[in-house]
C-alpha positions in Angstrom: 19.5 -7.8 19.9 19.1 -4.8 18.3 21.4 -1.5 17.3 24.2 -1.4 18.4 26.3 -4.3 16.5 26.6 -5.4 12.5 23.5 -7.0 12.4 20.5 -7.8 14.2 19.7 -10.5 15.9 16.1 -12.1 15.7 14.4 -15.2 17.8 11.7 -16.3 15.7 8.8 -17.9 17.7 8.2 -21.4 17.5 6.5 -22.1 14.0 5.9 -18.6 13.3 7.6 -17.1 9.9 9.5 -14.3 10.0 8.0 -12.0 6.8 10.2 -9.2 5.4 9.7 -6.5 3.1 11.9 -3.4 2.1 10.7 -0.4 0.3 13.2 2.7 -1.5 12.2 6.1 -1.7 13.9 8.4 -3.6 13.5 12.1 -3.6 12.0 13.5 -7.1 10.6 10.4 -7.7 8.5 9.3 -4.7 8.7 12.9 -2.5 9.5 16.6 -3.4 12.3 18.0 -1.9 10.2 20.9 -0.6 7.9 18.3 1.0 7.3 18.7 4.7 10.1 16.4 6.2 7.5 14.7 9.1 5.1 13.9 5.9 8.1 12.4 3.9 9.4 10.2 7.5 5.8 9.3 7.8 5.0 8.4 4.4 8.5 6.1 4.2 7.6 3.8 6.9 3.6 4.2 6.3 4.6 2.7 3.1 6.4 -0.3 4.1 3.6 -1.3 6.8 1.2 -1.3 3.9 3.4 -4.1 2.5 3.2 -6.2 6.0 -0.8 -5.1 6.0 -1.2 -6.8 2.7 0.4 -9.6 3.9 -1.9 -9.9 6.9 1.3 -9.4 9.2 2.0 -6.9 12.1 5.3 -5.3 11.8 7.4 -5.6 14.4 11.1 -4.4 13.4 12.5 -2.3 10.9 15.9 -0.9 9.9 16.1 2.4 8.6 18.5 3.2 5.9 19.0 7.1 5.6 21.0 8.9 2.1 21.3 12.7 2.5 23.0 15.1 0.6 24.2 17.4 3.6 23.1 17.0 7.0 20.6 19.8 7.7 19.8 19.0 11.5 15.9 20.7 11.8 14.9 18.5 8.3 16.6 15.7 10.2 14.6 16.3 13.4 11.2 16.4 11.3 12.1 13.3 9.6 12.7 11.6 12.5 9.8 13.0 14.4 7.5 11.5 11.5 9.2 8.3 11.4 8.8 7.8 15.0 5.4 9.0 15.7 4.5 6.2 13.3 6.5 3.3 14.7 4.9 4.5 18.3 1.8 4.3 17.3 2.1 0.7 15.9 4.4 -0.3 18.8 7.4 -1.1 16.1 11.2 -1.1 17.1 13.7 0.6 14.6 16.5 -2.0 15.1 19.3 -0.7 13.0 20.2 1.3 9.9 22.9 3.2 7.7 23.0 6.9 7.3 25.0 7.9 4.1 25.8 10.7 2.0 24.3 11.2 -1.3 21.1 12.0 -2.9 18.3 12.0 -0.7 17.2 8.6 -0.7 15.1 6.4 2.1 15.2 2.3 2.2 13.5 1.0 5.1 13.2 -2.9 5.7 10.0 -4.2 7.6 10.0 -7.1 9.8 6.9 -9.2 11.5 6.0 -12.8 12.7 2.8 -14.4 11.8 1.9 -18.5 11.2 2.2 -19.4 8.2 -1.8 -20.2 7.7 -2.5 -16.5 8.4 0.0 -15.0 5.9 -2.1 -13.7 3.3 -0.9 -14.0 -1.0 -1.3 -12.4 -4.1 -1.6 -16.0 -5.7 -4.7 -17.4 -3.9 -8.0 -15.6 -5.6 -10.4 -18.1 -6.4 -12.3 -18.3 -9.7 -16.1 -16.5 -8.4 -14.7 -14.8 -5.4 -15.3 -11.2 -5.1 -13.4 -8.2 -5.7 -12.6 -5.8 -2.4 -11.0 -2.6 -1.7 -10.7 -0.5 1.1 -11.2 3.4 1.7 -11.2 5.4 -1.0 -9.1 4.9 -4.3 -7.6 8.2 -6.5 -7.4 10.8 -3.8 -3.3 10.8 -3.8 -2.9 10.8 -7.6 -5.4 13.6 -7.5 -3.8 15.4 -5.1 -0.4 14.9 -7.0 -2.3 16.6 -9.8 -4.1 19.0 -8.0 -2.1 20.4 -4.7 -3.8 21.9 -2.1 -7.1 21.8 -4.1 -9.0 19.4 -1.1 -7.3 17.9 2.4 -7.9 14.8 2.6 -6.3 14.3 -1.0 -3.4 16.0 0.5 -3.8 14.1 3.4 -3.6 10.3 1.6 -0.6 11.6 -0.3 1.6 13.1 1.8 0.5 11.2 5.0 -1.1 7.8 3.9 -2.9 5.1 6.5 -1.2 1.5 6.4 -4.6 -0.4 6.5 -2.9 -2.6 9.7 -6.4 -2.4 11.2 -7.8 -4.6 8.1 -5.0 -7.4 9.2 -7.9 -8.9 12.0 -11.0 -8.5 10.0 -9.6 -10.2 6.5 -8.0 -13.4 8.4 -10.7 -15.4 7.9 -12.3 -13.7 4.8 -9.7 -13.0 2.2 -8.3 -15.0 0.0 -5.9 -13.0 -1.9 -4.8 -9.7 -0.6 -2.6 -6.3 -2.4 -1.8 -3.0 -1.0 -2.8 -0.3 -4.2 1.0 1.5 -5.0 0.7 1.7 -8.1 -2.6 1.8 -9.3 -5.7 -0.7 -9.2 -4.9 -2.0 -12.6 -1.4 -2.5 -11.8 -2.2 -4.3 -8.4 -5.2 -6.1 -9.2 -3.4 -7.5 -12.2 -0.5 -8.8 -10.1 -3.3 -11.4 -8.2 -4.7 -12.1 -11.7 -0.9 -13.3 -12.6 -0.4 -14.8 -9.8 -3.4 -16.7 -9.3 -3.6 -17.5 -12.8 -7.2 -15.8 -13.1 -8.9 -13.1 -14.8 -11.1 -10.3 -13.7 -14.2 -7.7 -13.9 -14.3 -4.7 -12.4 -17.1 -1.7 -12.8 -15.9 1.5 -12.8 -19.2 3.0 -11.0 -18.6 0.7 -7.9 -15.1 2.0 -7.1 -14.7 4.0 -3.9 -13.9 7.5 -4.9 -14.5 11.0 -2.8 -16.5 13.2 -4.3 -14.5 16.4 -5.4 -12.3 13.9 -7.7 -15.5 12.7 -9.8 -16.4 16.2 -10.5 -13.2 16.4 -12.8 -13.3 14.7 -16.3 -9.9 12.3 -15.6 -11.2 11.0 -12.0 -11.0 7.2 -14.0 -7.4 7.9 -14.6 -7.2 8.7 -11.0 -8.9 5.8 -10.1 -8.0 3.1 -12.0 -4.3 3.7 -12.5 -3.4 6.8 -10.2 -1.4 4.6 -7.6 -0.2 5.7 -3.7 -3.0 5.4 -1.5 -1.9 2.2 -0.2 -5.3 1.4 0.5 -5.6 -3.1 0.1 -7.5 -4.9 -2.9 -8.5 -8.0 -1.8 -10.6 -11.3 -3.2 -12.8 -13.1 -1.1 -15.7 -16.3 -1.4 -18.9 -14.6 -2.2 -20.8 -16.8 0.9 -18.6 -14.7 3.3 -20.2 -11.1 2.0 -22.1 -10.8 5.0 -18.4 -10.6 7.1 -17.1 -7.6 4.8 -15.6 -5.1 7.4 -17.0 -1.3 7.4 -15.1 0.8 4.7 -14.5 -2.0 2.1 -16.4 -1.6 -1.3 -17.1 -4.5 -4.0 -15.8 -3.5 -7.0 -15.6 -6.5 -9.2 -15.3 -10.8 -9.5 -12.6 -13.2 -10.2 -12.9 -14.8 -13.6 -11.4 -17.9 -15.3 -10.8 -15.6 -18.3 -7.3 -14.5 -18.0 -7.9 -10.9 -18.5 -8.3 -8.0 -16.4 -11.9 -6.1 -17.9 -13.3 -3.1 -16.9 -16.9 -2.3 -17.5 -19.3 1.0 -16.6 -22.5 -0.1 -16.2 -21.2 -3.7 -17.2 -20.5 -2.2 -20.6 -16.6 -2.9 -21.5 -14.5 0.2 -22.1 -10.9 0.2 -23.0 -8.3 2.0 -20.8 -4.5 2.1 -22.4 -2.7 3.1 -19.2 -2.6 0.3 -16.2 -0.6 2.1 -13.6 3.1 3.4 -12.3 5.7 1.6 -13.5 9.6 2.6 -12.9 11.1 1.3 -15.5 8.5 1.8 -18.5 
């Protein structure tokens, strides 16, 4: 059962898990309040399905949770227009929600079923597995940086792609899986934690478009720039030959504890390692 009482009410499916994630956005901080309302309703849920993607889990519920300072009815009607196009498209039911007043804020809780042997961790990478990411890496941190200078920057910023279609292909590949929020570093250093391994990267192998290598900080962009919610991923180097299309190697698990990076496998030293909100 869905809106309509206090609470929800969900029938989990034999030995399925139910896997929950929720996700705050707060004006100023994650969105501008001249941002295009349908980019900021997109980007709130597009974020949270990142979080079920990582997990290797199809979202099937959320609740939207909704803090406005005033009710203006045509940013409202973009919002929602945003939100919805995107739970359309994935087939996902909004199943409750608050709306408040207050600063503009956004919390959305995501909600999905999967067995428990398809659920994907940060805390499974495997000393010698390889090091995987998706798309391209940078382009909304150079967008932030540089507005309106090239489209598809614009694009992954304002209007990022939950990788949900990686869910199938990584099942049976991928050992420990991440959606990239807030920076490679950041992320690929919460597996390393978690798995109680190390890493390599090399700078040169990482996916980045063109017009953001032709600036002089497209490392920064890349390796702690955050928001393009693309997935970094570890997986056994006998399965290379299964790596889906638009997934680049960019690294290897080590037994060292520490997260290097390396041009040209040359170590260089980077101070910053990503967004954090309370630094």
């Amino acid at each position: 059962m869905g809106i309509g009482d206090d609470a929800a009410i969900l029938k989990c499916n034999g030995l399925d898990k139910l896997v929950v994630s929720t996700d705050t956005l707060v004006e100023g901080t994650h969105f501008k309040v001249d941002d295009d309302a349908n980019d900021i309703g997109h980007k709130c849920l597009a974020v949270s399905f990142s979080d079920l993607a990582s997990m290797g889990v199809k979202p099937q519920w959320v609740t939207l949770n909704l803090t406005m300072p005033e009710f203006q009815s045509y940013w409202f009607e973009g919002f929602i227009n945003g939100f919805a196009d995107l739970l359309s498209k994935h087939d996902v039911a909004l199943i409750g929600g608050d709306t408040t007043q207050g600063p503009c804020a956004v919390t959305i809780t995501v909600f999905g079923e999967a067995p428990l042997e398809d659920i994907k961790r940060r805390g499974h990478a495997q000393v010698g597995d390889l090091i995987a990411v998706t798309g391209y890496l940078g382009s909304a941190a150079f967008a932030l940086a540089n507005p309106y200078l090239d489209a598809l920057c614009d694009k992954a910023l304002h209007r990022p792609t939950p990788r949900l279609d990686m869910i199938e292909p990584l099942k049976n590949i991928a050992n420990a899986v991440i959606d990239v929020s807030d920076g490679l570093l950041a992320d690929l250093g919460h597996i390393c934690l978690s798995s109680n391994v190390g890493a390599k990267i090399n700078v040169e192998q990482i996916p980045v478009r063109p017009v953001i290598k032709s600036q002089s900080d497209w490392l920064q962009h890349a390796l702690t720039g955050g928001d393009d919610y693309q997935l970094c991923f570890t997986f056994p180097e006998h399965k290379k030959n299964k790596l889906p299309k638009d997934c680049s190697i960019i690294g290897v698990v080590t037994a060292n504890p520490q997260l290097q990076v390396c041009h040209h496998n040359e170590p260089i030293t980077f101070q910053r390692f990503g967004y954090a909100h309370f630094n």
